[in-house]
N, C-alpha and C positions, 0 to 999 in steps of 0.2 A: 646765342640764345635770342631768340623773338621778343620785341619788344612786346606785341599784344597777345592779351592771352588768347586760347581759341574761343572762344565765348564773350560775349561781353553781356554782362548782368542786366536785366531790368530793370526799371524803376518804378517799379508798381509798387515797392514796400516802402519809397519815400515819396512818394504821390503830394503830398502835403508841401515837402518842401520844392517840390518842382515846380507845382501851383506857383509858388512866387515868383518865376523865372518864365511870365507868360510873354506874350509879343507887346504890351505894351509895355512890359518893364525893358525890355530889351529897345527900343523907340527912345527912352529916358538915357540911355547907358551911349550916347553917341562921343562923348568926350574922349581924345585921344589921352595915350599913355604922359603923364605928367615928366617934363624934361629935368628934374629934379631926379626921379628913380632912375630912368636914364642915365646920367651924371655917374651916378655911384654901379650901377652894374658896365657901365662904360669904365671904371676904375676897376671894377675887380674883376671884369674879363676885357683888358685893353688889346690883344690881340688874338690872332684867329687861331682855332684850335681845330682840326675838321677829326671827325671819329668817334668823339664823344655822341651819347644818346641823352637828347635832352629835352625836358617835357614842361611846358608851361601848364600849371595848375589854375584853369578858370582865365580864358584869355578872355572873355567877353569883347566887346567889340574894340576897344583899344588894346588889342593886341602887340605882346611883346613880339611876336615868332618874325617879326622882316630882322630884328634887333639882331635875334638870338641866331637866326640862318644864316646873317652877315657875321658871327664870330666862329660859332660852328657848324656851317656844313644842311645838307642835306636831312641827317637825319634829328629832324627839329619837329617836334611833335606838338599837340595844342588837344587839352581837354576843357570841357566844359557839360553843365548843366543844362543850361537850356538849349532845346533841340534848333529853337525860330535862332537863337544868337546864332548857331553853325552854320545855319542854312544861309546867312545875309550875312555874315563876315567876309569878306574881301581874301583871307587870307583861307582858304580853302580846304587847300593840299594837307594831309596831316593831322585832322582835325578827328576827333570822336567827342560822344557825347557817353558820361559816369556821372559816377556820387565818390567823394572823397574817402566816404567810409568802405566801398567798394570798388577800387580802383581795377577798371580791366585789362592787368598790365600785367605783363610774366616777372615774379619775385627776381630782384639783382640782375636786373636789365637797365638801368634808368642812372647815369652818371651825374648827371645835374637836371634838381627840379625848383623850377623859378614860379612864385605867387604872389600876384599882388592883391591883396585887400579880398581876399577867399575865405579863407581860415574863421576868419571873425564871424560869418556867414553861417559857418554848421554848427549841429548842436552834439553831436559827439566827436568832441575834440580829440580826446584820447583816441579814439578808435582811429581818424584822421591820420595824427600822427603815427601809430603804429603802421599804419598802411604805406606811409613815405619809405618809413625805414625799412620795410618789406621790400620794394622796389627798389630802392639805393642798391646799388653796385659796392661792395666796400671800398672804405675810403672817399663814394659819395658824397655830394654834399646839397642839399637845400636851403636857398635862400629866400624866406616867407617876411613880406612886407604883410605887420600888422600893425592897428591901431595902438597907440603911447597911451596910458590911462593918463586921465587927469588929476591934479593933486587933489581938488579939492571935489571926485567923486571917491564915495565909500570903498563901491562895489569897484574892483579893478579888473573883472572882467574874466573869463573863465578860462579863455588865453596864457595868463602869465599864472592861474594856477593847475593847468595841465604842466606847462613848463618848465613847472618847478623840479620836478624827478629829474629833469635832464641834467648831468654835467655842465658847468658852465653859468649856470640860470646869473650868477652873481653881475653878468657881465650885463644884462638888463640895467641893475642897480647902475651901474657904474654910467653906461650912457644916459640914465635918468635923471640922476645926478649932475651930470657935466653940464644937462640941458635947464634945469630946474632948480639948482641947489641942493644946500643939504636937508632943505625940509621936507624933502621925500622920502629919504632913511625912516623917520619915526609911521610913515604910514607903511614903507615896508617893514619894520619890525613886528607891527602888528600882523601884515601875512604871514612871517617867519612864525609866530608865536602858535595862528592858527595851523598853520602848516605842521608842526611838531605833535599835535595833537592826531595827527593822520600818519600813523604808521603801514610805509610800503617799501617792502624788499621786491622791487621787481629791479630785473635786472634790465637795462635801457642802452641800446649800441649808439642812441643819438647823442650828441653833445652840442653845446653851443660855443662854436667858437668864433663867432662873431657878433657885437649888435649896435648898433651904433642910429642915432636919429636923426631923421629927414624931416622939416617945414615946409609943407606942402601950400604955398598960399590961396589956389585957388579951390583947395581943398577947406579951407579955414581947418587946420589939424595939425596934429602934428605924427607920426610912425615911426613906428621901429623898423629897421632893414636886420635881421635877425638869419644867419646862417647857422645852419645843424650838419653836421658832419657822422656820416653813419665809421667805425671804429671797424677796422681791418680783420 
């Protein structure tokens, strides 16, 4: 199956949010990939795999794709937003330019999709998400480096509550925890609480069965390394 679909979408109906992805934002984005995220995707694909199909979600200009070409192979893909970051990326080969909520990718084609600091970016998350797992090949799996909320902001961000339907969500908690203490529990209890008040049976093939947190120092931050695995 082809990994691109025969078409690839416009972006005339998110015009607004590409605005922000003009050439001088891309001039600011010169910082290479942080050797921290490295470290951990360096652990959880320590050797070469070639066959697999695999898609960097929002490579901007410190791109993963020399990373991910060195574990598997040739067919190593890279999307992004804005059109000037493609054109002036170094890493060339492979590249298109989408919207997350429109990915122009042929359904269960895409074995591993890798994103660093994306996600937090769009404003329909859900839709986002559905579109990974649309792409996942079963048994896929995607690994989305996003922002850690902090204890002491209210708002936790709209991130960990899309996430919440997924199988798994608890294991956030649990990396939150290890990194923070246990005085995180009472501010997720209060998500849990809000959460119950929003009933949804939708049925979700993602899960999470990974998450675990990274200190980014010259990020001053701190992220989740968060893997979803689409269900066979």
């Amino acid at each position: 199956m082809p990994l691109l679909q025969s078409f690839v979408p416009g972006l005339d109906h998110v015009r607004g949010v590409v605005g922000l992805y003009s050439e001088n934002y891309g001039k600011v984005q010169t910082r290479g990939v942080a050797d921290e995220y490295l470290d951990i995707l360096n652990q959880k694909y320590p050797h070469y795999s070639d066959g697999k199909r695999v898609l960097e979600l929002g490579v901007g200009s410190g791109s993963l794709m020399p990373f991910l070409r060195n574990r598997f192979g040739e067919k190593v893909f890279g999307m992004d937003i804005s059109e000037w970051i493609l054109r002036n990326n170094k890493i060339r080969a492979g590249l298109l330019a989408g919207v997350l909520q429109d990915l122009p990718i042929a359904p269960r084609s895409v074995d591993v999709i890798i994103s660093l600091h994306t996600f937090e970016h769009w404003p329909d998350l859900e839709r986002a998400l559905e579109e990974v797992e649309r792409i996942l090949v079963p048994g896929g799996e995607a690994t989305l480096v996003i922002p850690r909320p902090q204890v002491k902001i209210k708002q936790l961000g709209a991130l960990v509550n899309t996430m919440r339907v997924f199988k798994g969500v608890e294991k956030l908690l649990e990396s939150w925890v290890k990194t923070d203490g246990k005085e995180v529990k009472e501010v997720w209890h209060k998500l849990e609480s809000a959460w119950k008040k929003v009933e949804e049976e939708v049925e979700k093939k993602l899960e999470i069965t990974e998450a675990r947190t990274v200190v980014v120092p010259e990020e001053f931050g701190s992220a989740w390394v968060v893997t979803l695995r689409k269900g066979e």
